[in-house]
C-alpha positions in Angstrom: 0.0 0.0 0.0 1.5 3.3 -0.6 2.4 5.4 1.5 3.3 9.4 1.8 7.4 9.4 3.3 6.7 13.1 3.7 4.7 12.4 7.3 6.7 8.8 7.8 8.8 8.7 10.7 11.2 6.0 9.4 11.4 7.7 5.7 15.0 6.8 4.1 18.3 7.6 5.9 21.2 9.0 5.2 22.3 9.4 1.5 19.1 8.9 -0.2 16.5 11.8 -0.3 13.0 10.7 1.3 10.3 10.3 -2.0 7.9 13.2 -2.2 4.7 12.0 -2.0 3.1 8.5 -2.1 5.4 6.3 -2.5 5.4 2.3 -1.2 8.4 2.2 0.9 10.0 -1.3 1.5 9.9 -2.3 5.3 12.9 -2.9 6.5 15.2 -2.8 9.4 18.1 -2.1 7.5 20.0 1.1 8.0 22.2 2.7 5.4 25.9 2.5 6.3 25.2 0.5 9.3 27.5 -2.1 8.2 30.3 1.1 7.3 33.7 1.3 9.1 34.0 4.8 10.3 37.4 6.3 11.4 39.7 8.9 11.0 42.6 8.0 10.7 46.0 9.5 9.4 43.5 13.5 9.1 41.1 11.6 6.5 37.5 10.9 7.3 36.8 6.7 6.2 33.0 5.8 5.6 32.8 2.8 4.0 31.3 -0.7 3.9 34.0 -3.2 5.0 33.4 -6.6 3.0 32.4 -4.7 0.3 35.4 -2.2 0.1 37.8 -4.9 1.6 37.0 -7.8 -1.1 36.9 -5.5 -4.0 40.3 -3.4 -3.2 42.1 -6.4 -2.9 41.0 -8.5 -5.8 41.7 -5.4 -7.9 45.1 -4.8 -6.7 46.0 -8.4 -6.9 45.2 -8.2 -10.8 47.0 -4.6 -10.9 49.9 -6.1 -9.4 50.4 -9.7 -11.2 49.5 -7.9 -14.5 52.4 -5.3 -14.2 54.8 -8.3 -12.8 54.4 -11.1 -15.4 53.2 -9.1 -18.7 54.4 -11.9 -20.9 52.3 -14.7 -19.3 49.4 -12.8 -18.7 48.9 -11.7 -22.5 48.1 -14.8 -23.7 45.9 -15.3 -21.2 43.6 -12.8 -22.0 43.8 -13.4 -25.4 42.3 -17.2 -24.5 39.9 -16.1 -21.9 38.4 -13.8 -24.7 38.6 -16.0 -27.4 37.2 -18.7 -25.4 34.1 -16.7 -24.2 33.0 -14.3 -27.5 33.3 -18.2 -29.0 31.1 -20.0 -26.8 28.9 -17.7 -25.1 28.3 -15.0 -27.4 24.9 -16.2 -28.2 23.7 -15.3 -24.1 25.2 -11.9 -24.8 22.9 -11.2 -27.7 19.7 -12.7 -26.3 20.0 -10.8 -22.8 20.9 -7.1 -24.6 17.7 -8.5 -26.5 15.6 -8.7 -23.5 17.1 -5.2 -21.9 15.5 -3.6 -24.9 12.3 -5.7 -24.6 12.0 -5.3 -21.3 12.3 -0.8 -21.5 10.5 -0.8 -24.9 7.0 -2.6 -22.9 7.3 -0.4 -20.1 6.7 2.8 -22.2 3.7 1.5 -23.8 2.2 0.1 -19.9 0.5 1.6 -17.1 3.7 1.4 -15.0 5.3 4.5 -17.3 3.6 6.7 -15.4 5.1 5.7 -12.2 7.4 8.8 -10.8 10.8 8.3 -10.0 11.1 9.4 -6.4 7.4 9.9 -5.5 4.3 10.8 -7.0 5.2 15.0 -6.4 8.9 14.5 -7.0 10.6 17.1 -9.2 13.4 16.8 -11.4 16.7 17.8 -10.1 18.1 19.4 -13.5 17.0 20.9 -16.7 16.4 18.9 -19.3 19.9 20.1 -21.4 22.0 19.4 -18.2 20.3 15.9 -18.1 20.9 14.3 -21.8 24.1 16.1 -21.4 25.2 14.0 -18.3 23.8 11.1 -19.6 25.5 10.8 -23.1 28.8 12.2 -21.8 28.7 9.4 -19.3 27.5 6.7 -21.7 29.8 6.6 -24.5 31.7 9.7 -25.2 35.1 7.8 -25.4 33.8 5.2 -28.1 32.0 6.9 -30.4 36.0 9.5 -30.7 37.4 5.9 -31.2 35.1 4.1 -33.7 32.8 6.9 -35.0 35.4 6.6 -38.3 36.8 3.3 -37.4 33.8 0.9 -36.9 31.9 2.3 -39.9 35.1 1.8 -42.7 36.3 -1.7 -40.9 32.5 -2.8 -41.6 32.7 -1.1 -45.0 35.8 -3.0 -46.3 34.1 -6.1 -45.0 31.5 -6.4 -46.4 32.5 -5.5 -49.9 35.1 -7.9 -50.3 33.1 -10.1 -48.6 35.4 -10.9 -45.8 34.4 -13.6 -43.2 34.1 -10.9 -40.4 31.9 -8.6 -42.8 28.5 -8.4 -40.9 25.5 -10.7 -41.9 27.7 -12.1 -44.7 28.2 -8.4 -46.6 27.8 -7.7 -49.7 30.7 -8.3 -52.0 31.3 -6.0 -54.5 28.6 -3.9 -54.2 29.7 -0.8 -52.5 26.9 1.3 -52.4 25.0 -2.1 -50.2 28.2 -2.8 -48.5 28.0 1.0 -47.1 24.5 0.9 -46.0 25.0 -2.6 -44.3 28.3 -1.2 -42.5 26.6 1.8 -41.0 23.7 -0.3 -40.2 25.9 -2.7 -38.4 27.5 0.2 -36.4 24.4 1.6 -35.3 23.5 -1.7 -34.1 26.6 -1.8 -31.5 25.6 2.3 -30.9 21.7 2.5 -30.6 18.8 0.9 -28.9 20.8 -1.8 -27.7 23.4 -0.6 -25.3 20.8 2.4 -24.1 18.1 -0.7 -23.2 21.6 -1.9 -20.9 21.8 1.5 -19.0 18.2 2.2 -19.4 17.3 -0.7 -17.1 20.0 -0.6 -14.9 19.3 2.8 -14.1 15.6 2.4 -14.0 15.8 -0.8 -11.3 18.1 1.9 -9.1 16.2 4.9 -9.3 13.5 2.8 -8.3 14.4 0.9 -5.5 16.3 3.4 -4.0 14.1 6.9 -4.3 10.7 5.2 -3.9 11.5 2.5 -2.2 14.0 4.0 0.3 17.0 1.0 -0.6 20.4 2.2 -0.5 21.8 3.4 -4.2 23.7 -0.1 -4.6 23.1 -3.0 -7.2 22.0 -5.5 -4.2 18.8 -3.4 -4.0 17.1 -4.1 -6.8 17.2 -8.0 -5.4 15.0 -7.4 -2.5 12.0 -8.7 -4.5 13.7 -11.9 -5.4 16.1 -12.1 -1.6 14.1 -10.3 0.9 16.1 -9.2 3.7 18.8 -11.6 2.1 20.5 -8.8 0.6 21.9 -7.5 3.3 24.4 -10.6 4.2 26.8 -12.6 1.7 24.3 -12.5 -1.6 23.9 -8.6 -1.6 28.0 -8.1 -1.0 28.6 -10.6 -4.2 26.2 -8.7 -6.1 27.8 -5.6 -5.4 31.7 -6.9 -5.0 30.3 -7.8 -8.8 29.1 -4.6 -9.4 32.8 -3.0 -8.6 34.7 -5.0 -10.6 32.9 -5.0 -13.9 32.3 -0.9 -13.1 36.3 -1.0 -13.1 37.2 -3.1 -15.8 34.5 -1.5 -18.2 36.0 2.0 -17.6 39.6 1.1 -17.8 39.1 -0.4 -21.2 37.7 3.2 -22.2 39.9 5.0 -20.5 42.7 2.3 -22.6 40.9 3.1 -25.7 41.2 7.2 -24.9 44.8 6.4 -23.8 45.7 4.7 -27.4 43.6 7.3 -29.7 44.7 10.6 -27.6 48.4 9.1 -28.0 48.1 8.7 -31.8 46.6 12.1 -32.2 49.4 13.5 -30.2 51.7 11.6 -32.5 49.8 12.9 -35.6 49.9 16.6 -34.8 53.3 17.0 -32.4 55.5 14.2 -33.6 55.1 12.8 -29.6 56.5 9.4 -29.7 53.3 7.5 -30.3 54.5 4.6 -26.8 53.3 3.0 -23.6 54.8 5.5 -22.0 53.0 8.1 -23.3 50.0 6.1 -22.8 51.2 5.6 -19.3 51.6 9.6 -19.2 48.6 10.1 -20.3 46.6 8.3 -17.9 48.7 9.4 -14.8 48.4 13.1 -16.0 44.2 13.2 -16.7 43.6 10.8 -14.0 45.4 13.9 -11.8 43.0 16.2 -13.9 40.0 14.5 -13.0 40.3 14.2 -9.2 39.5 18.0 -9.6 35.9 17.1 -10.4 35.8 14.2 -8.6 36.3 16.4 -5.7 33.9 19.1 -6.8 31.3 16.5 -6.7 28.2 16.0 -9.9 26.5 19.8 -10.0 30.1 21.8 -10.1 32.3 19.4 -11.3 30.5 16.4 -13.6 27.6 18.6 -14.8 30.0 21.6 -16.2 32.7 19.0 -17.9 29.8 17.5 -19.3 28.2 20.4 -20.6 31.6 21.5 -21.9 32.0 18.3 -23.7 28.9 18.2 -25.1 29.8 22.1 -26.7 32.7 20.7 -28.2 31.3 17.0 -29.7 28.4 19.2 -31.3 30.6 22.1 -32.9 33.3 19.6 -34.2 30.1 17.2 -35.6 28.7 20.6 -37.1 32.2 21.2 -38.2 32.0 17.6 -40.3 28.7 17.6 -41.7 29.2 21.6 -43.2 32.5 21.1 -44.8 32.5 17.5 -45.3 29.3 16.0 -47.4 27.0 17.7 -46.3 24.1 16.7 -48.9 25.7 12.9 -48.3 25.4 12.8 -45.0 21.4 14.7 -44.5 20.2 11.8 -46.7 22.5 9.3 -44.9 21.3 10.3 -41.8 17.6 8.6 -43.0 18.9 6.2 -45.5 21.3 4.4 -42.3 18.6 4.5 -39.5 16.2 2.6 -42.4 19.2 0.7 -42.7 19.6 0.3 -39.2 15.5 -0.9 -38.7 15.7 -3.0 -41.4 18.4 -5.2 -40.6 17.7 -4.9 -36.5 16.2 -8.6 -36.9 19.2 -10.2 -38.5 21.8 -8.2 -36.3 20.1 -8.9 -33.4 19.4 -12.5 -33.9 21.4 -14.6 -31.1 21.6 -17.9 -33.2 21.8 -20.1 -36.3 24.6 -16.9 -37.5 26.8 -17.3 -40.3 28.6 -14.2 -39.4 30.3 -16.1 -36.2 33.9 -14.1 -36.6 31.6 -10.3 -36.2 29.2 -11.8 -34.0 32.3 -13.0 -31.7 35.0 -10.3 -32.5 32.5 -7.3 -32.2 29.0 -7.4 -30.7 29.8 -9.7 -28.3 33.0 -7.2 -27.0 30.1 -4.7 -27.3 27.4 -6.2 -25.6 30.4 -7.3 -22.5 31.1 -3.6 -22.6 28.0 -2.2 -22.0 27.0 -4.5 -19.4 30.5 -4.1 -17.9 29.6 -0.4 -18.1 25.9 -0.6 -17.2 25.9 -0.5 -12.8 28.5 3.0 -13.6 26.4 4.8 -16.4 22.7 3.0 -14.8 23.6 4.4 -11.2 24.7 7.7 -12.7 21.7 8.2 -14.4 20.1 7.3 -12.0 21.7 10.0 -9.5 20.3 12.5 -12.4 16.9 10.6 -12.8 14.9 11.4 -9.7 11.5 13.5 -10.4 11.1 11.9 -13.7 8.2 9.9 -15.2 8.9 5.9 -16.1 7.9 6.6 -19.9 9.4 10.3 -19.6 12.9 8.4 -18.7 13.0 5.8 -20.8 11.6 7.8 -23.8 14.7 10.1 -23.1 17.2 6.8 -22.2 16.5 5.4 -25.4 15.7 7.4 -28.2 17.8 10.7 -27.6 21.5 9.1 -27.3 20.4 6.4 -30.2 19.3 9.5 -32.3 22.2 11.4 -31.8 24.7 8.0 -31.8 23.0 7.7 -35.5 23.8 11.5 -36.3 27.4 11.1 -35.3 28.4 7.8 -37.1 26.9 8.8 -39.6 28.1 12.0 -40.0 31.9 10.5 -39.5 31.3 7.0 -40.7 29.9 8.4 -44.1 32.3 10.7 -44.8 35.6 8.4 -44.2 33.7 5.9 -46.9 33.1 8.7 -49.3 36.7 9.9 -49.2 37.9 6.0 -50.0 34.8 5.3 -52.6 34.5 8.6 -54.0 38.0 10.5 -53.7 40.3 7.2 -53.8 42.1 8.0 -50.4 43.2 4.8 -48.2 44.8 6.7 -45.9 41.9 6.1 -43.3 41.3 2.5 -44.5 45.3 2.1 -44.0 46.0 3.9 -40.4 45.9 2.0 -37.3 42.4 1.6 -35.5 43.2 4.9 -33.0 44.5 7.0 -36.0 41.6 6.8 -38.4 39.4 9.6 -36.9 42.9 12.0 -37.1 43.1 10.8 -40.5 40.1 11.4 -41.9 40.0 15.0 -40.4 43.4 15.4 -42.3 41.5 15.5 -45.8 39.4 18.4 -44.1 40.2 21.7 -43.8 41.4 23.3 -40.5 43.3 20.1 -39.8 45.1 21.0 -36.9 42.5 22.5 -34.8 39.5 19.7 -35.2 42.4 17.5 -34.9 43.4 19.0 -31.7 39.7 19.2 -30.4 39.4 15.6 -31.0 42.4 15.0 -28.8 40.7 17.4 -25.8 37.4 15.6 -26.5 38.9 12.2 -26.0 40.6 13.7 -22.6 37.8 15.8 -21.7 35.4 12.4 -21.9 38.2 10.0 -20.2 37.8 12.8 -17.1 34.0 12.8 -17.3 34.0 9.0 -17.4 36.7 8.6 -14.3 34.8 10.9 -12.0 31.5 9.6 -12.5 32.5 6.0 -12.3 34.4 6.8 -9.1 31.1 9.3 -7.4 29.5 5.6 -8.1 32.1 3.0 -7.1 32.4 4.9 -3.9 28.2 5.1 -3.4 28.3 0.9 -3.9 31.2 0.7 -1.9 30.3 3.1 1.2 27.1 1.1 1.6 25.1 3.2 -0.6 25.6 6.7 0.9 25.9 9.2 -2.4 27.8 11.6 0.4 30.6 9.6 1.6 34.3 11.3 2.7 35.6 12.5 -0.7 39.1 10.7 -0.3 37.4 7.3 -1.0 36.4 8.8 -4.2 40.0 10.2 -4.7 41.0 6.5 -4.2 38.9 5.0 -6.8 40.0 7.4 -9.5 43.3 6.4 -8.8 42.2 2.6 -9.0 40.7 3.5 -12.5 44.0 4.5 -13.9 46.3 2.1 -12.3 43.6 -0.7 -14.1 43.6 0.9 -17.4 47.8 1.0 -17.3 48.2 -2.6 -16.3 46.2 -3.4 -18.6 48.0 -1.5 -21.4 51.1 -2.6 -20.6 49.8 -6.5 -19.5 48.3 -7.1 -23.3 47.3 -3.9 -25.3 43.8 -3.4 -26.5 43.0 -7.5 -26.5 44.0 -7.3 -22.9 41.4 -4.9 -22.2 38.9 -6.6 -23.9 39.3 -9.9 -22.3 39.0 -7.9 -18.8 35.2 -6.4 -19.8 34.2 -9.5 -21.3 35.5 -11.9 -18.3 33.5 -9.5 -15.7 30.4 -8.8 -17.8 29.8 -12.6 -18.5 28.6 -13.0 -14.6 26.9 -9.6 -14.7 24.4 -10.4 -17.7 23.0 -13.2 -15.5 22.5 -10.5 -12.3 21.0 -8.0 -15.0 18.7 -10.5 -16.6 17.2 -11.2 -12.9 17.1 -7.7 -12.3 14.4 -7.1 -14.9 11.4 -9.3 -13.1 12.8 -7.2 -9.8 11.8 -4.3 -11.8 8.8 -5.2 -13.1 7.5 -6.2 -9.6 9.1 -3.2 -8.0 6.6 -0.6 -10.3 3.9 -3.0 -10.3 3.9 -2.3 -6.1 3.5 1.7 -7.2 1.4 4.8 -6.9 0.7 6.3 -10.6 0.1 9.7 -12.0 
């Protein structure tokens, strides 16, 4: 039955804001951060949850530490573990991101999108810009700088020689099919799909924590499915869980940012394109971003967001004015056609003849946004509260995907029309984190966009290591969003030491392996947590 937490004495504690309104609290004894280990010790305030923490912190430095000690043995390892999985298990990776979208697409069209996130008089905490901002800049910012030119022309030259990693089979010689089926294919790995990930995540969070009065943590979206359960050994696996594929799933993007800001560096200054500079980089923006981490989301999150956001648009307006413009306003419809019409056959979880781009990219994909989904779903979460079910997942859904669209194929289109049209390989010849530079090199102004797209890829790596440490800390502090600010300082520091082990441990495959070895486990929590949603609204007051 609900109930209005306004006039409830035992309305949520400490770190979550009471609903406003009706709202059908859970019952429950629990306290949040009763389980925390409080101390000051050494002049710096500790808050946090102690299995939680203790488990996570060292598992993670173990891997840190063995990684950076025995590089040599450890590559191959990953390269088997990642091989071994995309091979085997690729097939549950497709038909869980299949239900996520399900799953968010049924709720819009129900009686449970009018449910209000944080009580039926709840108001939203920011305006509508500051919100997509935050969520897109938290999403994907890093990948779409690293494959917005790569993933469309890798798919391009595919499919039309007909290569057995070309998606659904390609379409040999035919370029002008083999360019609608490669952007198609990259707006499969960019649209609905990974926003149905985050969009449930974050949905199951806001729920169970602002009407429900759970702390912000993965373990409490079980409480429908373990009762008071979560509160012992179950709830800390879920969220020890929770830590690790939040880490690994950040420190392949910060990797990725590492590899492409390097080559850009390389492409404009003659820096020594190396690990070390990799290494450099990630030391010297992981210092950068402890700024915002300890600025907190309204001064320090929100305005790098916003910022980013400034600069992606003016450098995609930049693109689509001088570069094809008529090519890529009717490309824009003619690959999100595309896009609908081959959703069935790229979405399709078995019986594929495509097995080398099912394994060696949606799979990755589909690992990477689950890895990524309890970061970017409690985020938006964090950012969520006062809206409507159907509002926010109308927004989850359809603004990112419309702009991921926009973007590819604004850069997508217009490296394939400088190699079908113009006859330049450069981008088709570059390595994987060059291609965007290159491809800006047959525009004009090539030194400045170039040099934006290097403080994009930074300014994104920041945005991406602060939120994911604000949330990492909230899960490991026992769900308090307002816990000492040097646990967060810790975590950001995690986040780099992760992404240069990895670097150095095995290169891009290395990272890879990590997000799909910890999402694996994940996709099985997630798929659970959708019947824990379901039940969760159904217990709701509605508008």
């Amino acid at each position: 039955m609900a109930q209005d937490a306004n006039n409830q004495p035992d309305a949520p504690k400490e770190g979550v804001p009471a609903p406003e309104g009706p709202a059908n609290l859970i019952d429950t004894d629990y306290v949040i951060g009763q389980d925390n280990i409080q101390t000051n010790k050494f002049g710096m305030n500790v808050d946090l949850h102690g299995k939680v923490f203790s488990v996570s912190s060292l598992l993670i430095l173990f891997f840190v530490i063995i990684t950076l000690a025995l590089p040599d043995q450890m590559g191959p390892l990953f390269n088997g573990a990642k091989s071994f999985l995309t091979d085997n298990l690729s097939w549950l990776f497709l038909f869980a991101a299949n239900i996520f979208v399900i799953v968010a697409v049924v709720l819009i069209f129900t009686p449970l999108g009018k449910v209000r996130l944080g009580g039926l008089h709840a108001k939203p905490d920011f305006s509508y810009a500051g919100w997509f901002a935050m969520l897109f800049a938290a999403g994907m910012g890093i990948g779409l700088m690293f494959y917005g030119v790569s993933e469309p022309i890798t798919h391009f030259g595919t499919s039309v020689t007909g290569d057995s990693w070309a998606p659904l089979g390609g379409a040999q010689g035919d370029q002008a099919a083999s360019q609608s089926l490669a952007m198609a294919a990259t707006i499969f790995h960019w649209g609905l799909h990974p926003w149905g990930i985050y969009a449930v995540v974050a949905l199951a969070l806001a729920l169970f924590s602002f009407n429900k009065g759970l702390p912000l943590t993965m373990r409490s979206i079980f409480y429908p499915i373990l009762g008071e359960r979560i509160w012992g050994w179950p709830g800390h696996v879920i969220d020890i869980m929770a830590v690790l594929a939040t880490l690994f799933g950040l420190a392949t993007s910060l990797g990725f940012g590492a590899s492409q800001a390097a080559a850009g560096l390389n492409y404009l200054f003659d820096i020594p394109n190396t690990d070390v500079t990799m290494v450099v980089l990630i030391i010297g923006i992981t210092l950068v971003a402890l700024g915002s981490v300890v600025l907190g989301v309204d001064k320090g999150v929100q305005r790098l967001s916003q910022l980013n956001m400034g600069l992606a648009f003016l450098l995609l307006l930049f693109v689509i004015i001088v570069g094809p413009t008529m090519l890529i306003a009717t490309g824009f419809v003619e690959n999100l056609g595309s896009y609908l019409k081959n959703l069935p056959a790229l979405s399709n979880p078995f019986g594929r003849e495509d097995a080398d781009f099912v394994h060696g990219w949606t799979a990755f994909y589909w690992a990477w946004w689950i890895s990524w989904s309890p970061f970017v779903g409690m985020f938006i979460a964090r950012v969520s509260r006062g809206r409507t079910v159907r509002e926010f997942l109308i927004a989850v859904l359809l603004v990112p995907t419309i702009v991921s669209v926009l973007w590819m194929t604004a850069f997508g289109d217009t490296a394939i029309n400088q190699l079908v049209s113009d006859g330049f390989e450069g981008v088709k010849e570059a390595a994987l984190p060059l291609q965007l530079f290159t491809m800006l090199g047959q525009l004009p102004l090539t030194s400045i966009t170039s040099f934006v797209g290097i403080i994009l890829v930074m300014v994104f790596f920041i945005t991406s290591s602060d939120s994911g440490s604000l949330v990492i800390d909230s899960i490991t502090a026992g769900g308090k969003v307002d816990a000492p600010t040097p646990q967060r300082v810790f975590w950001a520091l995690i986040e780099g030491a992760i992404a240069i082990a990895l670097l150095l441990g095995g290169g891009l495959a290395a990272l890879q392996a990590a997000v799909i070895t910890t999402g694996l486990p994940f996709t099985i929590v997630l798929l659970a947590a959708c019947y824990a949603i379901i039940q969760g609204l159904r217990s709701e007051p509605r508008g």
